[in-house]
VMD Tcl script that builds the backbone (N, CA, C; Angstrom):
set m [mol new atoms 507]
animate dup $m
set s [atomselect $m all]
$s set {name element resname resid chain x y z} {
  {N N UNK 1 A 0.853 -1.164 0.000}
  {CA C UNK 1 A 0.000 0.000 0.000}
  {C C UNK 1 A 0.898 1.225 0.000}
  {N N UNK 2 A 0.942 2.077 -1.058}
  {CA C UNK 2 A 1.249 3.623 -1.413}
  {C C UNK 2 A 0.805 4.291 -0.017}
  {N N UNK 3 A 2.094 5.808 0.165}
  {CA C UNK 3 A 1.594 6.646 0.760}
  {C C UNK 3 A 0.253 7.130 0.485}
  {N N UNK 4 A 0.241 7.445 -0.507}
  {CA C UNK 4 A -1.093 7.937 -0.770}
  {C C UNK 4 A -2.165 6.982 -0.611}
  {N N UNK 5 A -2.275 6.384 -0.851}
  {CA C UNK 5 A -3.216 5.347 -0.478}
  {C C UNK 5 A -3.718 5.231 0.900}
  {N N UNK 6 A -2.358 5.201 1.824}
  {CA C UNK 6 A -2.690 6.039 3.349}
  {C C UNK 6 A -3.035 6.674 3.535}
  {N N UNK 7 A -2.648 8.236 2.920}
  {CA C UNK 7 A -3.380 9.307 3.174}
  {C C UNK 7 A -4.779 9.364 3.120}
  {N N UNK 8 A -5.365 8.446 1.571}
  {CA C UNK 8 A -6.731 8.189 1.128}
  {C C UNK 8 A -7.354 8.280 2.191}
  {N N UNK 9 A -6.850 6.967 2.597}
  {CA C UNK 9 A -8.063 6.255 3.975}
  {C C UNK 9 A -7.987 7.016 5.480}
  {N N UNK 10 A -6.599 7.899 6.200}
  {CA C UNK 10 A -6.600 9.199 6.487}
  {C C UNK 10 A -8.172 9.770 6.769}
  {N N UNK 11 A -7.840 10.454 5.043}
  {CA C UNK 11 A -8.518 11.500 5.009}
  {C C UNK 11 A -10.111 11.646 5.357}
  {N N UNK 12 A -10.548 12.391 6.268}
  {CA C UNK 12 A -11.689 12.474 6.561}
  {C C UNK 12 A -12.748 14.077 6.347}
  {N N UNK 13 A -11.612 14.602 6.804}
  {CA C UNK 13 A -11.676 16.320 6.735}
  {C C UNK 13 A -11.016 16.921 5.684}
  {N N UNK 14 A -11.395 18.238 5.468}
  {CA C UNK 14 A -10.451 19.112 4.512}
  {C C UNK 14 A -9.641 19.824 5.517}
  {N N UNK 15 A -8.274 19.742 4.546}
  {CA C UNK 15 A -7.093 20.036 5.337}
  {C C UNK 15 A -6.678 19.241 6.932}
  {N N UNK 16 A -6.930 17.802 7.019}
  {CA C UNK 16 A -6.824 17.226 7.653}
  {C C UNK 16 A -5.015 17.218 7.953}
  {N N UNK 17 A -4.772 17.105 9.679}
  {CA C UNK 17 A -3.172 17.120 9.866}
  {C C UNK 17 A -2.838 15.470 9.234}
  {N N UNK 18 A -1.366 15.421 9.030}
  {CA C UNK 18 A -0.943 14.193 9.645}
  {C C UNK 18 A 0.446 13.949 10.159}
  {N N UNK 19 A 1.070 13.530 11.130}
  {CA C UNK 19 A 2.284 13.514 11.702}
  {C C UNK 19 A 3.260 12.571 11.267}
  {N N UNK 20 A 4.220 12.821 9.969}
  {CA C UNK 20 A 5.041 11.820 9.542}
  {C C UNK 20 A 6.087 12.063 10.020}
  {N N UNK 21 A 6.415 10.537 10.420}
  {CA C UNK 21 A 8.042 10.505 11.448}
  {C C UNK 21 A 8.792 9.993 10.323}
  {N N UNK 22 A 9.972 10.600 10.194}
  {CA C UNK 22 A 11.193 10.264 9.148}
  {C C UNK 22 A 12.201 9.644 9.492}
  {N N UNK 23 A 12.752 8.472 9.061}
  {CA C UNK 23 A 13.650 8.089 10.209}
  {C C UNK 23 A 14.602 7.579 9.284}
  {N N UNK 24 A 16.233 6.749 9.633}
  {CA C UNK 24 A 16.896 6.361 8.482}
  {C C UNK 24 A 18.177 6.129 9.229}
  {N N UNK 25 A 18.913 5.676 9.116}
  {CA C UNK 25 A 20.222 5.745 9.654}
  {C C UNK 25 A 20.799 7.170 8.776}
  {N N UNK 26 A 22.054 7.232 9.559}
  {CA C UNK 26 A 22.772 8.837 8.506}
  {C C UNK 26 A 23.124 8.512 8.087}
  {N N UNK 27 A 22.967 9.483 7.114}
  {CA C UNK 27 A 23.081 10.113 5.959}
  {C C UNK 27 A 22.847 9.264 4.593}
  {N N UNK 28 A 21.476 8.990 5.165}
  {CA C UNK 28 A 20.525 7.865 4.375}
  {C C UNK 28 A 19.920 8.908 3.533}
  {N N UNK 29 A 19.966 10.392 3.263}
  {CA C UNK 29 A 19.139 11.231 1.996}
  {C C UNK 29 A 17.402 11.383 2.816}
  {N N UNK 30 A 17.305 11.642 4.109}
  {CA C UNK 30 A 16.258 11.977 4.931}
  {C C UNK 30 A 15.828 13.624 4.660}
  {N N UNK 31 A 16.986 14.157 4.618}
  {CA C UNK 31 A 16.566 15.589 5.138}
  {C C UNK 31 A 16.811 16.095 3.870}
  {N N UNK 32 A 17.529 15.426 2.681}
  {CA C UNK 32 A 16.994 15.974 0.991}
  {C C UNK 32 A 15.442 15.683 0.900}
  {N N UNK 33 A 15.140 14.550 1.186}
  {CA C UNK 33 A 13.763 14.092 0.628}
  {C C UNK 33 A 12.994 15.031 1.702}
  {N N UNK 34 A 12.850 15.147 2.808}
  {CA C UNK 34 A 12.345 16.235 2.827}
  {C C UNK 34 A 12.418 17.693 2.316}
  {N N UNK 35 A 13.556 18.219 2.218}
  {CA C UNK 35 A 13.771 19.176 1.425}
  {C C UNK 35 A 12.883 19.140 0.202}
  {N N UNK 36 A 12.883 18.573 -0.640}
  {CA C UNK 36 A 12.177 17.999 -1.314}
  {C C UNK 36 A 10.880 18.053 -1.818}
  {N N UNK 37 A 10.445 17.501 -0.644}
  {CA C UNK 37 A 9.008 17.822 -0.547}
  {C C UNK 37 A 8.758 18.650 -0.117}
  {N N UNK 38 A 9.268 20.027 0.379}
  {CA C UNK 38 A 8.965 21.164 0.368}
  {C C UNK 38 A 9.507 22.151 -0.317}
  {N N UNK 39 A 9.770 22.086 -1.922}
  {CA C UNK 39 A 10.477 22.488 -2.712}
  {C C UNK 39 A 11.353 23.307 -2.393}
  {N N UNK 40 A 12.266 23.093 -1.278}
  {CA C UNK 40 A 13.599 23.851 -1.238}
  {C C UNK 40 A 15.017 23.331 -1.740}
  {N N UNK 41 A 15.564 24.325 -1.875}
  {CA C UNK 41 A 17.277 23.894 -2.159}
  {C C UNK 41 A 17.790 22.949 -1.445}
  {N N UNK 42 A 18.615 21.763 -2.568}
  {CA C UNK 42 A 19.028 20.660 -2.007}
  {C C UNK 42 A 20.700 20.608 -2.108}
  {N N UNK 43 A 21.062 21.989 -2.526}
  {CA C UNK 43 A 22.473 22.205 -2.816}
  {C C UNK 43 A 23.546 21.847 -1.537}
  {N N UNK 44 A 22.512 22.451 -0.629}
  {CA C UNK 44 A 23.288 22.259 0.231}
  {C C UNK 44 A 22.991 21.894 2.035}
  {N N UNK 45 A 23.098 20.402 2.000}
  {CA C UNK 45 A 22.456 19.772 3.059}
  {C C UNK 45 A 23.885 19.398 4.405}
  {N N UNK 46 A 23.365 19.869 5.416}
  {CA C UNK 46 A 24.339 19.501 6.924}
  {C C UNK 46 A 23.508 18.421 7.588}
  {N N UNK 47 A 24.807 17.134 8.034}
  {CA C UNK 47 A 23.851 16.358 8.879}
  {C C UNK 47 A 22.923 16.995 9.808}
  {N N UNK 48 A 21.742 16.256 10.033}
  {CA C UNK 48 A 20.861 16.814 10.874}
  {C C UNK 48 A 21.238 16.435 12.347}
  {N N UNK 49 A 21.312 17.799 13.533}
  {CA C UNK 49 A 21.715 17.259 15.041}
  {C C UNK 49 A 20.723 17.766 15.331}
  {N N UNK 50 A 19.854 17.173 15.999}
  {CA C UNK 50 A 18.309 16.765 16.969}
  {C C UNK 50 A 17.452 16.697 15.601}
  {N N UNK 51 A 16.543 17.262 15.033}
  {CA C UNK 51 A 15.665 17.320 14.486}
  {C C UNK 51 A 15.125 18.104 13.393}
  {N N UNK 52 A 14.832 18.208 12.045}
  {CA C UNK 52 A 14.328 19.286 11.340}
  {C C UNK 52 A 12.195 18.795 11.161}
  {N N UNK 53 A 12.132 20.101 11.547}
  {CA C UNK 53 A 10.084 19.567 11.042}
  {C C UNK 53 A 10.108 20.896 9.959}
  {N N UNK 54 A 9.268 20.094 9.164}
  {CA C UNK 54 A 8.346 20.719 7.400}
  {C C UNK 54 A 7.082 20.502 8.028}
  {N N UNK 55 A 6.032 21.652 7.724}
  {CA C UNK 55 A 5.075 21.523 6.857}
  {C C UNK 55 A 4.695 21.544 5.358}
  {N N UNK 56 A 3.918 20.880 5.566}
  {CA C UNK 56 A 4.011 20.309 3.341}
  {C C UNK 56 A 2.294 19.749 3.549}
  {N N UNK 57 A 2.216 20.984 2.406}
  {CA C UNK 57 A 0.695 21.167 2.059}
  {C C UNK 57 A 0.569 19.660 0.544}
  {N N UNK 58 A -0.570 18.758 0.650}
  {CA C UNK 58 A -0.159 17.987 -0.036}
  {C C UNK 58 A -1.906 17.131 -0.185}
  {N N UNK 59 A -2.206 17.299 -1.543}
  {CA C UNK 59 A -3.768 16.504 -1.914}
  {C C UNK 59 A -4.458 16.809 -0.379}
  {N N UNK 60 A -4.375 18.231 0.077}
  {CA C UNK 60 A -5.576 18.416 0.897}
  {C C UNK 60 A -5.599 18.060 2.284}
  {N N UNK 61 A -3.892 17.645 2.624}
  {CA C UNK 61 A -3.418 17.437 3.736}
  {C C UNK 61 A -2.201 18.477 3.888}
  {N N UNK 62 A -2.115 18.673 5.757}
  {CA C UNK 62 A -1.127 19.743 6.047}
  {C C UNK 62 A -0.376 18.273 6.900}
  {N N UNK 63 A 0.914 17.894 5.809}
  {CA C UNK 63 A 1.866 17.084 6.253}
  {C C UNK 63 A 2.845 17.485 7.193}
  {N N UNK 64 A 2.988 17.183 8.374}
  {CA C UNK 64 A 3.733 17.934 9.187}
  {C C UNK 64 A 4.928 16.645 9.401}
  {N N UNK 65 A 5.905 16.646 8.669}
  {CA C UNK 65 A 7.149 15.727 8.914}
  {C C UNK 65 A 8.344 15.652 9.587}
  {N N UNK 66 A 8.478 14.730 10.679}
  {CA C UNK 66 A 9.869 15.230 11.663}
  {C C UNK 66 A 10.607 14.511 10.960}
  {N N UNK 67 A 12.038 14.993 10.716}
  {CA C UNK 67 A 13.406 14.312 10.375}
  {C C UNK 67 A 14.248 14.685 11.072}
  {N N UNK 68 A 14.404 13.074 11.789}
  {CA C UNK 68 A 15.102 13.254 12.934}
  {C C UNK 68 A 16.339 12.409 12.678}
  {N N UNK 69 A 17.651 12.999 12.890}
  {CA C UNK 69 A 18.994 13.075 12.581}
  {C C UNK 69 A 19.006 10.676 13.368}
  {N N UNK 70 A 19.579 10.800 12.135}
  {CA C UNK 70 A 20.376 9.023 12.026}
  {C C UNK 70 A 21.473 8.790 13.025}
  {N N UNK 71 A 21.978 9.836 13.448}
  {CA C UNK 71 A 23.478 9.315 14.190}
  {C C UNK 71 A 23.082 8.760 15.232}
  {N N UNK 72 A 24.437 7.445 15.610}
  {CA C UNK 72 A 23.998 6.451 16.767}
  {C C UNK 72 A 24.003 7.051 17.885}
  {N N UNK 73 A 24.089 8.138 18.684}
  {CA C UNK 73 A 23.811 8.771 19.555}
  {C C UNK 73 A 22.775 9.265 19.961}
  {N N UNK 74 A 22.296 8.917 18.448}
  {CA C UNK 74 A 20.466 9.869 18.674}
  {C C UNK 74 A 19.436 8.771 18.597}
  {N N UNK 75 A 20.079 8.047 18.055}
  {CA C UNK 75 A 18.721 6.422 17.750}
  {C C UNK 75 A 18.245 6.296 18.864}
  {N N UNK 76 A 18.750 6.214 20.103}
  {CA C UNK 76 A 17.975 6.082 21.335}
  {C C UNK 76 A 17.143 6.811 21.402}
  {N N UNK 77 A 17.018 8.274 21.035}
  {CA C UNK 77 A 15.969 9.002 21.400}
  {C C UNK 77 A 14.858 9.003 20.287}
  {N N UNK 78 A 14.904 8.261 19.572}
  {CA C UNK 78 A 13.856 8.160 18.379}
  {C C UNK 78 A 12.568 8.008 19.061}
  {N N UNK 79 A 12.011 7.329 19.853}
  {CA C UNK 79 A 11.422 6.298 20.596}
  {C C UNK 79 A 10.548 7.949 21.371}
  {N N UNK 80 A 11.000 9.185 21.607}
  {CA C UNK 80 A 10.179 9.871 22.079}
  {C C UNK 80 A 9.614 10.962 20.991}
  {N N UNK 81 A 9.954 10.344 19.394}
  {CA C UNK 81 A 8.809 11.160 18.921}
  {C C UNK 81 A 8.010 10.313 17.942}
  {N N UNK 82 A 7.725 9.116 19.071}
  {CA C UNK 82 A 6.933 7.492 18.154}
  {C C UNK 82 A 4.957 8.044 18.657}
  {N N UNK 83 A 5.031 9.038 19.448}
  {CA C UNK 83 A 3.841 9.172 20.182}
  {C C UNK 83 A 2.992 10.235 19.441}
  {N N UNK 84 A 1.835 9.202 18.900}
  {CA C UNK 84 A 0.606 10.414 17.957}
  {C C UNK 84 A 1.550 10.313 16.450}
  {N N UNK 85 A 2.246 9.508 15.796}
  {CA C UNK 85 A 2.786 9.642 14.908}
  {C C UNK 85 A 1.553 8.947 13.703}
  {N N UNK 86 A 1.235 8.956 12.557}
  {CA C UNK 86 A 0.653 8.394 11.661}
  {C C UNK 86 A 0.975 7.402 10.915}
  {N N UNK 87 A 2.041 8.262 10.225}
  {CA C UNK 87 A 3.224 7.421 9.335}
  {C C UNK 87 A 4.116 7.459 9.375}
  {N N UNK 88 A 4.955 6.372 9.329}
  {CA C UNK 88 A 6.478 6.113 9.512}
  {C C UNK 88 A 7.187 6.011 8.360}
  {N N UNK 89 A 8.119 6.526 8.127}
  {CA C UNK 89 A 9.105 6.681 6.789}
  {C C UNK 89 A 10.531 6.046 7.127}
  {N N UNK 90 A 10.951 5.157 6.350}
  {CA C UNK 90 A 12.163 4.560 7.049}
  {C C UNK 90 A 13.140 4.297 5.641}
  {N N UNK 91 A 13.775 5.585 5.449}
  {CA C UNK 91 A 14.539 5.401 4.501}
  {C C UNK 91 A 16.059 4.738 4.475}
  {N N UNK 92 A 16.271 4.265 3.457}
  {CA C UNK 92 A 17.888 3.659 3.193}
  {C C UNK 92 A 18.146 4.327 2.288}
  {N N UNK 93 A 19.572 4.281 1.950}
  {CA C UNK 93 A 20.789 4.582 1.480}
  {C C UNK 93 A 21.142 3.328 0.396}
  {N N UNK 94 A 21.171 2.829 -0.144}
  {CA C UNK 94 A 21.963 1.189 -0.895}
  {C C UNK 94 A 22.523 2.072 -1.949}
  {N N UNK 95 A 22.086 2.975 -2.746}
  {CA C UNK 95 A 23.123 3.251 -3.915}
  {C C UNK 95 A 24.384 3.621 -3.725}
  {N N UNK 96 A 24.408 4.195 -3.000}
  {CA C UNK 96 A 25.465 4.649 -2.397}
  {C C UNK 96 A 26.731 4.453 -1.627}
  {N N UNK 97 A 26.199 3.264 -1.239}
  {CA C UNK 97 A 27.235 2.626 -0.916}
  {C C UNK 97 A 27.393 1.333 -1.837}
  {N N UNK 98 A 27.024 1.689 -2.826}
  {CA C UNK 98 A 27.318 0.067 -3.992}
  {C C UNK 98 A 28.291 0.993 -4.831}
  {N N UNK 99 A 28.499 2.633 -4.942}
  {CA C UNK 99 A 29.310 3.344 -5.543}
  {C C UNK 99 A 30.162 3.491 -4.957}
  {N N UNK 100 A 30.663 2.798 -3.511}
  {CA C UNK 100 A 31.662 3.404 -2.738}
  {C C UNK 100 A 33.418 1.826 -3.633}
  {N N UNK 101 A 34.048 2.581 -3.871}
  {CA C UNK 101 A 35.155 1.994 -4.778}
  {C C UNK 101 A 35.761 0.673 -3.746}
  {N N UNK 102 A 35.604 0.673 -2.658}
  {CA C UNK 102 A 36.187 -0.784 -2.211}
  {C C UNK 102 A 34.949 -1.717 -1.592}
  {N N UNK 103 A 33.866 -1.117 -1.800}
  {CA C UNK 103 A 32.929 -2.137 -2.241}
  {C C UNK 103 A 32.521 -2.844 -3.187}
  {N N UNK 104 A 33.241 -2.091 -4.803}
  {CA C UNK 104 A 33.202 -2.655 -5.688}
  {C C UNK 104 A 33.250 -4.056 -6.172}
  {N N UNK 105 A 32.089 -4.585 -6.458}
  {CA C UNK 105 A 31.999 -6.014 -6.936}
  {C C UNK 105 A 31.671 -6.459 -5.891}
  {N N UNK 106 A 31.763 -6.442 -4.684}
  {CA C UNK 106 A 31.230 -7.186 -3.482}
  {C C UNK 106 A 29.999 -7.501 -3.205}
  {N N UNK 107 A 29.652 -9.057 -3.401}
  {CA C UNK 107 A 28.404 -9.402 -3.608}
  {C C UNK 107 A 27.446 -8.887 -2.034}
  {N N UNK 108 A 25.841 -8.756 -2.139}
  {CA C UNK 108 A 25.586 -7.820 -1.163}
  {C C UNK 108 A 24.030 -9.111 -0.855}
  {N N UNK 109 A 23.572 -9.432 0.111}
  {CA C UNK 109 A 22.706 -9.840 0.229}
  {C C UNK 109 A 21.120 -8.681 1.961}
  {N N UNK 110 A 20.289 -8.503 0.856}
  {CA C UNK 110 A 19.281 -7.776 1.728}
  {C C UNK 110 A 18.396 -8.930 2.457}
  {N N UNK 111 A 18.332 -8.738 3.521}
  {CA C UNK 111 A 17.410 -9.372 4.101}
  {C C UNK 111 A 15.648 -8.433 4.520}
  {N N UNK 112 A 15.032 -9.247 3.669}
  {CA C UNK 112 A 13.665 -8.713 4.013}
  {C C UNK 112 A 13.132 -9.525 5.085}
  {N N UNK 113 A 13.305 -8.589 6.536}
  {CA C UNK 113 A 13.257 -9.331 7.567}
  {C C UNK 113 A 11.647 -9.399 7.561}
  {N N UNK 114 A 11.113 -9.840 8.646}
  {CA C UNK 114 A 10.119 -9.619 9.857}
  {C C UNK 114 A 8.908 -9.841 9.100}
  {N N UNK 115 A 9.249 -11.186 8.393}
  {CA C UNK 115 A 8.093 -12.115 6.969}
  {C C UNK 115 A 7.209 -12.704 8.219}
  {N N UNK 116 A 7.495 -12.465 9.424}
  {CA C UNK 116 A 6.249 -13.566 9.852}
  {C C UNK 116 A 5.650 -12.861 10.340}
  {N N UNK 117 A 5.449 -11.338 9.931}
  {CA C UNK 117 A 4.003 -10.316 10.496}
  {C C UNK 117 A 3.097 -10.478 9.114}
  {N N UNK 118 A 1.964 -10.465 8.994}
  {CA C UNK 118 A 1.173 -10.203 7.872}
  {C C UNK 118 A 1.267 -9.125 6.997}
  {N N UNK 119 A 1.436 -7.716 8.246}
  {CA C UNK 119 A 1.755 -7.166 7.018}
  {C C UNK 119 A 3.216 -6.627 6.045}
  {N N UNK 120 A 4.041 -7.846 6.458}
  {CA C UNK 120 A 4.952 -7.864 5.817}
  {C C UNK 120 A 5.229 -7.448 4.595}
  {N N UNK 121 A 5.706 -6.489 3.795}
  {CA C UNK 121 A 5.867 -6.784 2.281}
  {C C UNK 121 A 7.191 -7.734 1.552}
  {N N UNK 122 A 6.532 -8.183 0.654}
  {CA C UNK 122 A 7.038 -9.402 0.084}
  {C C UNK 122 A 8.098 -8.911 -0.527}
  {N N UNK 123 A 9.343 -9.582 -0.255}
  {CA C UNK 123 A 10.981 -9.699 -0.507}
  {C C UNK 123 A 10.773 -9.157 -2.547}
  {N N UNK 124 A 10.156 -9.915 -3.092}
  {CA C UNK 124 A 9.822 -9.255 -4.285}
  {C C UNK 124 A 9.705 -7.817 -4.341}
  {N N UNK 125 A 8.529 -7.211 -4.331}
  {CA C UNK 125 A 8.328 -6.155 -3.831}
  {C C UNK 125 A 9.155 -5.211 -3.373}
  {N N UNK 126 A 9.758 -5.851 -2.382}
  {CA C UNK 126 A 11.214 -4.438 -1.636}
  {C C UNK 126 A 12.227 -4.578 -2.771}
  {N N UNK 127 A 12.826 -5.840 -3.680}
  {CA C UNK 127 A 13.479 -5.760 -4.736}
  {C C UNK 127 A 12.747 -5.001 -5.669}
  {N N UNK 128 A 11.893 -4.360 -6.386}
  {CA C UNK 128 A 11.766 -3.960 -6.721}
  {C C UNK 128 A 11.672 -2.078 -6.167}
  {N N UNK 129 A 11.048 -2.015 -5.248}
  {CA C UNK 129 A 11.392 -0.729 -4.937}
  {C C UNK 129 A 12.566 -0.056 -4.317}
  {N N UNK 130 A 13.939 -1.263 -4.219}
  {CA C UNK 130 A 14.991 -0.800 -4.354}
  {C C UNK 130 A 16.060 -0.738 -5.536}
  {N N UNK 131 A 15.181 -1.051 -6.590}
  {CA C UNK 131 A 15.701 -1.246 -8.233}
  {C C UNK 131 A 17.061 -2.338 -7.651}
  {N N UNK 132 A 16.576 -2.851 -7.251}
  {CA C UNK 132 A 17.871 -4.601 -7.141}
  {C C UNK 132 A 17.672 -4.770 -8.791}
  {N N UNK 133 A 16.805 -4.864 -9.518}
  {CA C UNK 133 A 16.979 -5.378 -11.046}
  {C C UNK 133 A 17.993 -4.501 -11.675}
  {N N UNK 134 A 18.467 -3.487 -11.321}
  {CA C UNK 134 A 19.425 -2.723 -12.105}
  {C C UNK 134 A 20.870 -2.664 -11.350}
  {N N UNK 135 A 21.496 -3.647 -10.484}
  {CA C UNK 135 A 22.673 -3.734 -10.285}
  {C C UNK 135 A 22.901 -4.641 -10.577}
  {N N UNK 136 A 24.343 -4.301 -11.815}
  {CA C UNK 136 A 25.083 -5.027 -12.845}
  {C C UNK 136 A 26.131 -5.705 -12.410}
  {N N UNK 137 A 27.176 -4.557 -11.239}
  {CA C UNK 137 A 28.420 -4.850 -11.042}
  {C C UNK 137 A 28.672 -5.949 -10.079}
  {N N UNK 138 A 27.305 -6.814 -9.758}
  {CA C UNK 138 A 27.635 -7.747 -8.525}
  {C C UNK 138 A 27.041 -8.847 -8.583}
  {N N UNK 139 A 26.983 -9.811 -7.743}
  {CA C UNK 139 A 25.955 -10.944 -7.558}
  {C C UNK 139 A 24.760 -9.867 -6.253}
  {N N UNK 140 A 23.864 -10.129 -6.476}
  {CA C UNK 140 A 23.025 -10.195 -4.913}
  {C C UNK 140 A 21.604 -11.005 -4.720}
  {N N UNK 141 A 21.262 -10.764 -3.511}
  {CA C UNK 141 A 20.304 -11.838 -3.155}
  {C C UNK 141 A 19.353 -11.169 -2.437}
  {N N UNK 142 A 18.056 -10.888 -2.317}
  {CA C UNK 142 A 16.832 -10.826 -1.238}
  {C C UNK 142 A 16.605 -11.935 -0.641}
  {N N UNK 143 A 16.661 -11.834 0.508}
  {CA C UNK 143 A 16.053 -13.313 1.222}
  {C C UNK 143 A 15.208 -13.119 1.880}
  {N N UNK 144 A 13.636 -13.058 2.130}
  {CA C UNK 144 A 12.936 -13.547 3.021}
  {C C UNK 144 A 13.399 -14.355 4.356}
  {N N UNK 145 A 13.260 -13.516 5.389}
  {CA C UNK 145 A 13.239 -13.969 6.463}
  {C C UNK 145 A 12.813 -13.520 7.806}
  {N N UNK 146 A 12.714 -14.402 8.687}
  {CA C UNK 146 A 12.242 -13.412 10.355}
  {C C UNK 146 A 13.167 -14.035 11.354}
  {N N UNK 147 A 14.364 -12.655 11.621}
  {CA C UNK 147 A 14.912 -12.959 12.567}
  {C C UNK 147 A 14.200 -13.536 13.930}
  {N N UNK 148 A 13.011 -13.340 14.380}
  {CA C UNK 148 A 11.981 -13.654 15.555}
  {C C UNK 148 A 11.814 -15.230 15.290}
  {N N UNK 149 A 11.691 -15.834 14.346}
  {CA C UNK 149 A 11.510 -17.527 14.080}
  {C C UNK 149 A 12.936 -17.972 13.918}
  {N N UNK 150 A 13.329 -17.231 13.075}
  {CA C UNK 150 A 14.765 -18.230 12.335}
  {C C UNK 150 A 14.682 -18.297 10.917}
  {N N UNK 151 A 13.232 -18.234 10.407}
  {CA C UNK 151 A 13.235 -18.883 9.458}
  {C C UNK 151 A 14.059 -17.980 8.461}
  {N N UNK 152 A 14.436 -18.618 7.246}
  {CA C UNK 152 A 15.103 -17.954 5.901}
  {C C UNK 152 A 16.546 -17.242 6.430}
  {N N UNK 153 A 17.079 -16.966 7.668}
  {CA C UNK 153 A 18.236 -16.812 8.295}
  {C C UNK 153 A 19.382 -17.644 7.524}
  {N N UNK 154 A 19.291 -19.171 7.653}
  {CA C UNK 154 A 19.903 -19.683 7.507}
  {C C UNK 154 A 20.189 -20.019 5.553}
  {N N UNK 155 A 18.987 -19.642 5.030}
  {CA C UNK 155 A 19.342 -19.562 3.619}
  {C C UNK 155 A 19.960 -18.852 3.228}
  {N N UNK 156 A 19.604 -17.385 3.916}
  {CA C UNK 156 A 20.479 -16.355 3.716}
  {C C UNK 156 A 21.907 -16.571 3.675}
  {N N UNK 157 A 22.786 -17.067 4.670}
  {CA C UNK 157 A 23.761 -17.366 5.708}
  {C C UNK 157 A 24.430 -18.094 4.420}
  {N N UNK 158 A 23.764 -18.982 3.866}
  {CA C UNK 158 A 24.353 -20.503 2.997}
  {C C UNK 158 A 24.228 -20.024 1.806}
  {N N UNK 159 A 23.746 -18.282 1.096}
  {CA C UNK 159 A 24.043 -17.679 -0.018}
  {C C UNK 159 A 25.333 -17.162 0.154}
  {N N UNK 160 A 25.567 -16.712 1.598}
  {CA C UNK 160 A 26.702 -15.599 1.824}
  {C C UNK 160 A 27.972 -16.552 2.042}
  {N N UNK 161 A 28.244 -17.783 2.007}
  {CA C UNK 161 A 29.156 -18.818 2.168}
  {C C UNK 161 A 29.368 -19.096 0.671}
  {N N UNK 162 A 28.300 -19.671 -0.162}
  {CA C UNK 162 A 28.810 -20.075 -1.457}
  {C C UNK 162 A 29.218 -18.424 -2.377}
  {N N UNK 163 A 29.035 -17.087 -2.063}
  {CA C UNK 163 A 29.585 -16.368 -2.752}
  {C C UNK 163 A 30.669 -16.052 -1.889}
  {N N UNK 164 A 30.933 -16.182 -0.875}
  {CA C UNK 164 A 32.736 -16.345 -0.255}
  {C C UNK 164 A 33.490 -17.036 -0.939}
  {N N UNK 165 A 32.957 -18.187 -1.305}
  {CA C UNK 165 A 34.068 -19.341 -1.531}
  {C C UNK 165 A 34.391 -18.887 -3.143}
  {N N UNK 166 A 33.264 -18.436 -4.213}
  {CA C UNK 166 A 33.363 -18.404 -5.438}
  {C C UNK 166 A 34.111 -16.859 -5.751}
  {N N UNK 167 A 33.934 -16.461 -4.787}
  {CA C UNK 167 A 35.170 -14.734 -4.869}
  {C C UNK 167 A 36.468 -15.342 -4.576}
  {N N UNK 168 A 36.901 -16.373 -3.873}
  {CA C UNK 168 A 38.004 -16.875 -2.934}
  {C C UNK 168 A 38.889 -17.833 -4.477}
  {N N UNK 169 A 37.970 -18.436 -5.325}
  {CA C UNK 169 A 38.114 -19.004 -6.149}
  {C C UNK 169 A 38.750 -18.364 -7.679}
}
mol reanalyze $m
mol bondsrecalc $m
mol representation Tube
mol addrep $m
């Protein structure tokens, strides 16, 4: 299910609020994409220390979005702006570090964890909305799995062994 599609079902009122929490490890491209969505200059972005909030007028909603800074010092405090939140935004980074030069060629395997909630989305699916079909320079793998069972852990594990041995080779 699309943001918007959220918003859809949301929406009840005109000009209805909604409180989107932004979250990401740093310097995962949080506080461009917000930028972003509030058509400002992206020339020139500083990690974020505590917090940046947008309002962003949007199909009839006043989006009010916190982006709150990735560094491991701050992840602990994520947890006090989880309260009255709507939607959660949880961005990554992967291009970016598949361009970094001594990662080059290094086969990469994603785990689409936490398959044993329903509303899981399907390992397909996240390959596709992380364009996995368009990296050339490597082997990689999606694996379905839930660290909470075990399950697909260990397939994972026994992809990341046979592309050791065939780099080693």
């Amino acid at each position: 299910m699309g943001l918007l599609s959220i918003l859809r079902k949301l929406k009840s009122a005109p000009d209805q609020e909604v409180r989107i929490l932004l979250l990401g490890l740093d310097n995962a491209g949080k506080t461009t994409l917000l930028k972003q969505l509030a058509s400002e200059d992206i020339s020139h972005i500083t990690p974020t220390q505590g917090f940046n909030i947008k309002s962003v007028q949007s199909q009839g909603f006043k989006l009010n979005v916190w982006d709150i800074g990735g560094q491991r010092k701050i992840r602990p405090y994520w947890r006090n702006y989880f309260e009255n939140t709507d939607i959660l935004i949880y961005v990554i980074e992967l291009a970016e570090l598949l361009e970094e030069e001594k990662l080059s060629c290094v086969p990469v395997l994603i785990f689409a964890n936490k398959q044993d909630l329903l509303t899981a989305a399907p390992a397909s699916e996240i390959a596709e909305g992380l364009n996995l079909h368009t990296i050339r320079d490597r082997v990689w793998q999606i694996q379905s799995c839930s660290a909470l069972t075990g399950e697909g852990v260990q397939d994972g594990m026994n992809w990341v062994c046979k592309n050791v041995n065939a780099k080693k080779k």
